[in-house]
DOLODO-415642 format. One record per residue (C-alpha): x, y, z; residue in three letters. Coordinates in pm, whole numbers, plus 50000, padded with zeros to 5 digits. Example, Ala and Ser with C-alpha at 12.3 -4.5 7.8 and 13.67 -1.06 7.14 Angstrom:
<rs>
512304955050780ALA 513674989450714SER 
</rs>
This chain:
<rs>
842678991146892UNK 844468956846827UNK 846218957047129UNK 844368936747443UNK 845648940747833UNK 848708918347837UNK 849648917647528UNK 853288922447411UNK 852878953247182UNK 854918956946880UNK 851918979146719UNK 851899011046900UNK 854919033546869UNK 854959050447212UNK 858129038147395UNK 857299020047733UNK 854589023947968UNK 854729054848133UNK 856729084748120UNK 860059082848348UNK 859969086948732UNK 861299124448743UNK 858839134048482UNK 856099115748732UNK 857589139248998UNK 857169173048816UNK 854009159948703UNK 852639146749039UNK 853849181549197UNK 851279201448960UNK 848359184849073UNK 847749211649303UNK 846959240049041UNK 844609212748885UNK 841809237949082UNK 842929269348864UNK 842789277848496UNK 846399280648362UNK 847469317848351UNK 848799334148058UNK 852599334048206UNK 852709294448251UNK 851799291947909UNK 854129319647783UNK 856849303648000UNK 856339268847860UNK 856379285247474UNK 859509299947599UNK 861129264247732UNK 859989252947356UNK 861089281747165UNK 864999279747313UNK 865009243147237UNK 864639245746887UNK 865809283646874UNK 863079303846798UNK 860969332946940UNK 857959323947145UNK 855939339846920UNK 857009312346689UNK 855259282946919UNK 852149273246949UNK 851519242247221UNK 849409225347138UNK 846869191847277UNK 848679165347113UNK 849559167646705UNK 846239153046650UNK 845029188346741UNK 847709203146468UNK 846069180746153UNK 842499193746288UNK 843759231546268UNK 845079227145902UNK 841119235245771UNK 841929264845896UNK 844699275945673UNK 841679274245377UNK 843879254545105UNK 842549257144764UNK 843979224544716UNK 846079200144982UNK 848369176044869UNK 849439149045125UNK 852399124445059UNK 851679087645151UNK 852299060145260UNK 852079082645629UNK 849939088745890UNK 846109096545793UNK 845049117746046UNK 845969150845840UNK 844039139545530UNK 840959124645748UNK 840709164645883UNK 841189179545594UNK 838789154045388UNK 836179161545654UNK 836719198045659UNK 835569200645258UNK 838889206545181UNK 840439195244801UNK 843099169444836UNK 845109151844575UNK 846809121744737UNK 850719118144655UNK 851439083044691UNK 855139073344668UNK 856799040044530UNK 858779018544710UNK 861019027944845UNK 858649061044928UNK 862119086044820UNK 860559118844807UNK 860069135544450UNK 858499174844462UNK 857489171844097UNK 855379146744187UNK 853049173344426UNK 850649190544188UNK 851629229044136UNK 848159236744213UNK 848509227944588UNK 849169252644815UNK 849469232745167UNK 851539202645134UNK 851509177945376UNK 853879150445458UNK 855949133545811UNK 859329127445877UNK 860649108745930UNK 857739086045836UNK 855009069245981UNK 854799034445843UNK 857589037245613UNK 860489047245857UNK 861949064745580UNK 863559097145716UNK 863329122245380UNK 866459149345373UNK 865839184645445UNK 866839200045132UNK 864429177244913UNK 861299189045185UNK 862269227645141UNK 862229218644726UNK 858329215944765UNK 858239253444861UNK 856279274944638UNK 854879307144605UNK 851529308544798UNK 852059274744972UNK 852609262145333UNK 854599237645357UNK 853079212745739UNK 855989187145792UNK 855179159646076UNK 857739156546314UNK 856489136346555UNK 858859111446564UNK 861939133946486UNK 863299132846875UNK 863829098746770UNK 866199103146569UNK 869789108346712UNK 870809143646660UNK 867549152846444UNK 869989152846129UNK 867269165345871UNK 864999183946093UNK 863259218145991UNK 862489227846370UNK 864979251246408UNK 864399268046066UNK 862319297446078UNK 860709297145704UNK 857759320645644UNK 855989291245438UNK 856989261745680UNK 855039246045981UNK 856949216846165UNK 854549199046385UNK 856069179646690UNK 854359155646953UNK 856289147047291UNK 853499114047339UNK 855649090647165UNK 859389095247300UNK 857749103247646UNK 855309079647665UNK 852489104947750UNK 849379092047483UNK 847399097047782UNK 847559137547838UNK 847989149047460UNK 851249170047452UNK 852259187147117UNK 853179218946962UNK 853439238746565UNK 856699254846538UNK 856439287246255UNK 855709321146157UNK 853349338046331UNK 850719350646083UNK 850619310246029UNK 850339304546372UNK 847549329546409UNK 845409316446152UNK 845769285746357UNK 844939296646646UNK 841789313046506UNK 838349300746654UNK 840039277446913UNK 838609270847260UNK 839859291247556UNK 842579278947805UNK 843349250147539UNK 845339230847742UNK 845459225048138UNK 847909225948392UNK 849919192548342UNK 850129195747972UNK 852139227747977UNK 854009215448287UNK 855149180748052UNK 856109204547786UNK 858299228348004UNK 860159199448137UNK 860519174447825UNK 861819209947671UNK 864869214547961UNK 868479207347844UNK 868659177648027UNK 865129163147917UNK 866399171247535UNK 870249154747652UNK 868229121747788UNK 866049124047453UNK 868809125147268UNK 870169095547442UNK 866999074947361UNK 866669078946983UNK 870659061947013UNK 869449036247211UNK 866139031546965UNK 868669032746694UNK 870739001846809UNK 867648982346916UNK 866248987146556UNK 869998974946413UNK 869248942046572UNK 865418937846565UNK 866458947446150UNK 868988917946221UNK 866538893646349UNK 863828893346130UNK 865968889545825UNK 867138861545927UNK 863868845145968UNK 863588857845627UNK 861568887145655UNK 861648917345398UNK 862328947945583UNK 862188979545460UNK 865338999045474UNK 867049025545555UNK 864579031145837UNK 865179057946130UNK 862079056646320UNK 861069035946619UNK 859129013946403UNK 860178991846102UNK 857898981445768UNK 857488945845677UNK 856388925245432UNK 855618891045454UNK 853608864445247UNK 850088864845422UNK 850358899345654UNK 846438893645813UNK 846668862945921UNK 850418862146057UNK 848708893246268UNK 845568872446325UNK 848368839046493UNK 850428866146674UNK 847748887646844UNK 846328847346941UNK 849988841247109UNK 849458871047281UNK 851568898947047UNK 850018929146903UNK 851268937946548UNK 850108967946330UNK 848358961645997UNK 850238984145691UNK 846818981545450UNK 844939011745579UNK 848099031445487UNK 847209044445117UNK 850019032744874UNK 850818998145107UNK 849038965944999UNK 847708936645273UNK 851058926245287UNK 852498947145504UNK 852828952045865UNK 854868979246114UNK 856478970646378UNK 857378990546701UNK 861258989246750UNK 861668971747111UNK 864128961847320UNK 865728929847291UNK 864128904447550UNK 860558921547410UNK 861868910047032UNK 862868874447152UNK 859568869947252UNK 858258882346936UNK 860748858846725UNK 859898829446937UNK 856168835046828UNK 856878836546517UNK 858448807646507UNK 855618793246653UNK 853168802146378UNK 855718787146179UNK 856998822745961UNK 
</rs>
């Protein structure tokens, strides 16, 4: 909401304008069928592109209109009580929260490791990202699948996983009958604009999902962008990105430390947590210089003196040290 036309944008965590030229192509050669409803085989055929990336059956996938339409399904799964792990993203809890649903917040200390005794026993849906959104902190697999329980789902955010070279503690290819691993092609892509997302799991979880939703869910160039972001060479390019993201963050890391900024680390993500004397009005001088900067406070667990930043290519980071030299950091 920060972020104004022209602004150099350090505070949203999709990566570049627009999605790349051949996916523009496939895309732009759809918009023909934009006059039909999507048939059952195109959306069979794009679980199918899904389910051999990550090994599964298709029966296993359900795509999905961005993750934001995941968190609003999790009602669905009727928790007695859901347990979210923060500092993360707050879309799950604001859906479950406005669904009625019981919710203990989990709030980690710095530096946000992961503990499972520190989830109630009562819960039986457990929430949590990774790797994750502010923190960066990418949690290993074998401490996520220590949170199983009898009688509990297990929803692990993975929307930022494909930026991560090699996906080292992913669950996607796991097929756990307790486990949903929820994935999101807007930020790698750079499609925020057409919603593109699926829930990897068992099926009776997948149903119960599924229940009550709308009819022809998603349209014609959201299950074309999944088919193709899902080919071999798509996944190879992807792959190729999160080691490029990687480096980038290595020197952006650099950078700010040696303007004497307290960055959080070890980070994976595309985006890096900082902390700096006076967060809200360093954002207030940057976003007046023309950079956009996310505020960390409306993250439970982080205080107002933190802020994430985007990891960006170089030239876009010497802009973004030169104004904050300006503003005199």
């Amino acid at each position: 909401m920060d972020v104004r036309p022209g602004m150099l944008d350090f505070a949203v965590n999709v990566q570049g304008s627009g999605p790349p030229e051949w996916l523009r192509e496939r895309l732009a050669a759809r918009l023909g069928a934009l006059g039909s409803y999507p048939g059952e085989a195109e959306e069979f055929a794009a679980r199918s592109v899904v389910a051999a990336r990550h090994g599964r059956a298709p029966e296993e996938v359900l795509l999905l209109a961005g993750a934001a339409e995941g968190f609003a399904m999790l009602p669905r799964l009727s928790p007695g009580l859901a347990a979210v792990i923060h500092p993360s993203f707050t879309e799950p809890e604001l859906a479950l929260r406005e669904a009625g649903t019981p919710l203990a917040r989990v709030v980690l200390p710095d530096p946000y490791v992961l503990d499972p005794a520190l989830v109630p026993e009562a819960a039986d849906l457990v929430v949590l990202g990774n790797p994750t959104n502010p923190t960066s902190v990418l949690h290993p697999a074998e401490t996520i699948l220590a949170l199983r329980r009898p009688d509990r789902v297990v929803v692990v955010d993975e929307a930022f996983a494909d930026a991560v070279p090699d996906e080292p503690e992913s669950l996607a290819a796991q097929s756990l009958p307790d486990v949903l691993v929820l994935r999101s092609l807007t930020k790698t892509w750079a499609l925020a604009g057409l919603r593109c997302g699926y829930f990897l799991g068992p099926a009776p979880l997948l149903e119960r999902l599924r229940h009550g939703r709308a009819h022809w869910p998603l349209g014609a160039l959201q299950l074309e962008a999944i088919a193709a972001t899902g080919d071999p060479a798509a996944v190879a390019e992807s792959r190729s990105r999160a080691v490029r993201i990687a480096a980038d963050r290595a020197a952006m890391i650099s950078r700010l430390r040696e303007l004497g900024i307290a960055v959080h680390e070890p980070a994976h993500g595309p985006f890096l947590l900082i902390r700096v004397p006076d967060a809200e009005l360093l954002r207030k001088r940057l976003a007046e210089l023309g950079v956009a900067v996310r505020r960390g406070d409306t993250f439970p667990g982080l205080d107002p003196g933190h802020l994430r930043l985007a990891v960006r290519a170089p030239a876009e980071v010497d802009r973004l040290i030169a104004a904050l030299h300006e503003v005199g950091l």
